[in-house]
N, C-alpha and C positions, 0 to 999 in steps of 0.2 A: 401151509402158509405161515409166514413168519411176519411176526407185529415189529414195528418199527422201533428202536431203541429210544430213539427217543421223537416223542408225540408232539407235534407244536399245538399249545393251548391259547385257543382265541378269546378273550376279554367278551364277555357279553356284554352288550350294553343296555341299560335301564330302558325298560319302555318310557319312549314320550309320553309328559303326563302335563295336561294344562296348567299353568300360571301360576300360581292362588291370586287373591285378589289385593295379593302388594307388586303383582308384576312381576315377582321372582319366580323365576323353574326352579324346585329343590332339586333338584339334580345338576343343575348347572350350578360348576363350582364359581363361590364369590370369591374374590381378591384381587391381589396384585393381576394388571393387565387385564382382569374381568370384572367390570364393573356391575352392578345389578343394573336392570331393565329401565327402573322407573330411573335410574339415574342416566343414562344416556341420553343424547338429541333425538329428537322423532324426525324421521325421514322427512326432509326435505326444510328441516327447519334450522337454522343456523347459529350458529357454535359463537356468534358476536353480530345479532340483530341491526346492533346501531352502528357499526363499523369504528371506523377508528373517526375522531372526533377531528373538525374542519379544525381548530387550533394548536393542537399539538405536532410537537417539532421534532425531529429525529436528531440525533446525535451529532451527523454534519451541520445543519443546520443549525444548532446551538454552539458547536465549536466555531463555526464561523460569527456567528452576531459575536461572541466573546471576545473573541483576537481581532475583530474589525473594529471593537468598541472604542471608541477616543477617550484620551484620558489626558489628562494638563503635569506636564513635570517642567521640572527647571533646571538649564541646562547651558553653561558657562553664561551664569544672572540671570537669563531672561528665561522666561515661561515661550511654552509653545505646545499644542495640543497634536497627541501623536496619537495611532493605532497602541492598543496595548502589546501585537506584534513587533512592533517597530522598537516601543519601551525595551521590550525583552534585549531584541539586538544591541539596543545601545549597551544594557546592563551587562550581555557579554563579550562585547567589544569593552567596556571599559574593563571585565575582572581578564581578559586576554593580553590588554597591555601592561596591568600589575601584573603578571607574570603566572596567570592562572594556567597549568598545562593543558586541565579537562577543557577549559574553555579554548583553548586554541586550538587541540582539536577536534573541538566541536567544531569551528568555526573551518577549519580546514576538509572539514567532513561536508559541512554543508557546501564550501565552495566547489567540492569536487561534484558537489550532485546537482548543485543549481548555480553555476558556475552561469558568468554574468555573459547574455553571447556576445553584446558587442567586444570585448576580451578576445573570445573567441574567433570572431573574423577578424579583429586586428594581428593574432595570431596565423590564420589562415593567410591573408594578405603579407604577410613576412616573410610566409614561408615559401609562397607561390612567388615573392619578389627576390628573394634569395637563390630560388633554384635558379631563376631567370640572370642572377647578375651570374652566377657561377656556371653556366652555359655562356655566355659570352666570355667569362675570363680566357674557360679553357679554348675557345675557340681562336682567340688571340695567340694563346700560346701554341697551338699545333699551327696557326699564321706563321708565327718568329721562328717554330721550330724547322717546318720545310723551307722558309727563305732559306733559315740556317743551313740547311743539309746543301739547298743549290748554289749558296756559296761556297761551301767545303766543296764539292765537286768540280765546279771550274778549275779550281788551282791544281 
C-alpha cells in the first residue's frame, strides 16, 4: 500500500467553551465585522427603538420648502416677491443676455428638457397644418397637370 503524496490536513477546531461573564467566547475572534456579544442587539430588540422622529425632513422635502421660499427683489423699480426658483431664473436669463455662454446654455439645456408644451402643440399644429396645405397644393398640381396632358392630346 502506498500513502498519498500529499495528505490534506484538517484545521481542528477549539472545543466550545462558555462565555466568561463579559459575554465574550475567547475563541471567537473579535474585530473588524465581529463585534463582541455584549455589544450586539438582543434578539428581537431593535437597532433604533424610537424610530425616526415625527419632525424631521428628508432631503426632498428641504430642497423643496427652500426653492418655494418667497423672497422680495426689485426689478425694473418696483419690488415684487418671487420663489427663490424663480429669483435664480431671472439672474440667469439676465447673465444670458449680457452675453454669458455657460448661461445660455444652461438655459438652452433646460429648454430642451422642460421645454414649455404649449410651444410644443403650437409646433405640432403647424406641422399637422402644413402637411395638410401641402397635400392639397400637390393635389392641385396633378389637377393642372392631367387637364394639361388632355389638352395636349386632342391637338
Amino acid at each position: 500500500m502506498s500513502t498519498p503524496k500529499h495528505s490534506v490536513r484538517r484545521r481542528q477546531r477549539p472545543q466550545a467553551t462558555k462565555p466568561d461573564s463579559g459575554g465574550h467566547d475567547p475563541h471567537r475572534p473579535v474585530g473588524f465585522a465581529n463585534p463582541p456579544k455584549a455589544g450586539q442587539f438582543k434578539k428581537g430588540q431593535s437597532g433604533n427603538p424610537k424610530g425616526r422622529p415625527k419632525g424631521s425632513k428628508n432631503i426632498a422635502t428641504i430642497l423643496n420648502e427652500r426653492l418655494n421660499k418667497r423672497i422680495t427683489i426689485r426689478e425694473g423699480g418696483r419690488t415684487k416677491t418671487v420663489s427663490v426658483l424663480e429669483a435664480k431664473f431671472i439672474q440667469l436669463t439676465k447673465a444670458m443676455l449680457e452675453g454669458d455662454d455657460k448661461a445660455t446654455n444652461l438655459i438652452i439645456k433646460l429648454l430642451e428638457r422642460y421645454g414649455d408644451e404649449t410651444h410644443q402643440n403650437e409646433k405640432e399644429a403647424l406641422a399637422v397644418f402644413s402637411a395638410e396645405e401641402d397635400r392639397q397644393v400637390i393635389e392641385e398640381l396633378l389637377r393642372m397637370n392631367s387637364s394639361a396632358a388632355l389638352g395636349e392630346e386632342d391637338k
